[in-house]
C-alpha positions in Angstrom: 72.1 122.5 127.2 75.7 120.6 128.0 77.3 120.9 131.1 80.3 123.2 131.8 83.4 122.2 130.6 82.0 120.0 128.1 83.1 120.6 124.4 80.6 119.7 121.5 81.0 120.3 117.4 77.5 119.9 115.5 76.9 116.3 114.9 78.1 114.9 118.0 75.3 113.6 120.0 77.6 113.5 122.7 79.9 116.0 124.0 83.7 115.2 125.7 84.8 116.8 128.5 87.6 119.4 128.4 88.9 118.8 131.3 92.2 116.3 131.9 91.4 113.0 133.1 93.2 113.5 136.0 91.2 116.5 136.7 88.6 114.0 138.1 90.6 110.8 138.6 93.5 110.4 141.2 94.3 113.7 142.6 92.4 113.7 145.5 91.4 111.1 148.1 88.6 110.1 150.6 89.5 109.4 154.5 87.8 105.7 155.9 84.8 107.3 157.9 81.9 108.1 155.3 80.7 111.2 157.8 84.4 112.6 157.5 84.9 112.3 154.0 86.4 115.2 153.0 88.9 115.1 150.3 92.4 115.3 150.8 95.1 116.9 148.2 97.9 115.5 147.8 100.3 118.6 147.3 103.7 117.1 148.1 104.1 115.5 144.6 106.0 117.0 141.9 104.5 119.5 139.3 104.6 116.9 136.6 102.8 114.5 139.1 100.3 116.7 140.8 99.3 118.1 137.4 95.9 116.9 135.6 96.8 114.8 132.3 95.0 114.3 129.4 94.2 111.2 127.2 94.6 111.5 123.1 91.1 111.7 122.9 91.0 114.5 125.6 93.3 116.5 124.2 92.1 116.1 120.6 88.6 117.6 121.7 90.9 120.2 123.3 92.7 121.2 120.4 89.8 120.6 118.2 92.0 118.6 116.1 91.7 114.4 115.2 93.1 111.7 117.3 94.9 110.6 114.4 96.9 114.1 114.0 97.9 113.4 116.9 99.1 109.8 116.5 100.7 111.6 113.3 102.5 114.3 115.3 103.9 111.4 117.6 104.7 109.5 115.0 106.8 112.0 112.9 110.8 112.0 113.2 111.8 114.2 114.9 108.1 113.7 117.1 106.3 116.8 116.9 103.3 118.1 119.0 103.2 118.5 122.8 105.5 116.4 124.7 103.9 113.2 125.5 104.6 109.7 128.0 103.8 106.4 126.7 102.2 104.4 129.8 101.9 100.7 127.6 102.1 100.0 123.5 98.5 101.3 123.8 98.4 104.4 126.3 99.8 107.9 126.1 99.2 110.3 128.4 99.9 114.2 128.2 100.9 116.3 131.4 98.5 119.4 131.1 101.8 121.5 132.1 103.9 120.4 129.2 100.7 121.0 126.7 100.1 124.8 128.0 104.0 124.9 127.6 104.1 123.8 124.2 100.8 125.9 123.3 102.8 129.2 124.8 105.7 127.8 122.5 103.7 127.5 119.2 101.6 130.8 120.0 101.8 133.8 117.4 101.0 137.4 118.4 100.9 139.7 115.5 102.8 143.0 115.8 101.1 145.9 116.2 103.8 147.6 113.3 102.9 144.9 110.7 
């Protein structure tokens, strides 16, 4: 049995979480006194900010595609794929709100005529 919110193909002895890496990272934080720690949102950032983000690998399992279609898609001129931010030569990093945007963007819904 795999945990909730865990994605796994057959093969994988292991399988990746589908949720952002933010999702469990930096959005929320602990006050001083272990007896008080409650966690603390931090709501007064911007939507891009306060949104979870996801690695390549993250969002690969998420779109059930390779990391390197993704490297590919970034890589293409004019870039294609969701938007994306690159933290260092080595890093990218995509805002959860911009992928849902570009998913909405990309969807197809047949019409009920055709």
């Amino acid at each position: 049995m795999y945990p909730s919110g865990a994605l796994h193909t057959l093969g994988d002895p292991t399988p990746l979480p589908i949720d952002p890496i933010a999702a469990y990272t930096d959005h929320q934080t602990h006050t001083k006194k272990e007896k008080d720690a409650q966690l603390i949102r931090h709501d007064s950032r911007s939507p891009l900010l306060a949104s979870p983000w996801y690695s390549t690998r993250d969002l690969a399992a998420c779109l059930r595609v390779n990391t390197s279609t993704l490297r590919r898609w970034r890589a293409a001129r004019p870039p294609q794929g969701p938007p994306f931010v690159s933290v260092s030569a080595r890093v990218i990093m995509y805002s959860a709100v911009d992928v849902e945007e570009w998913l909405r963007r990309h969807r197809t819904v047949p019409r009920r005529d055709a």
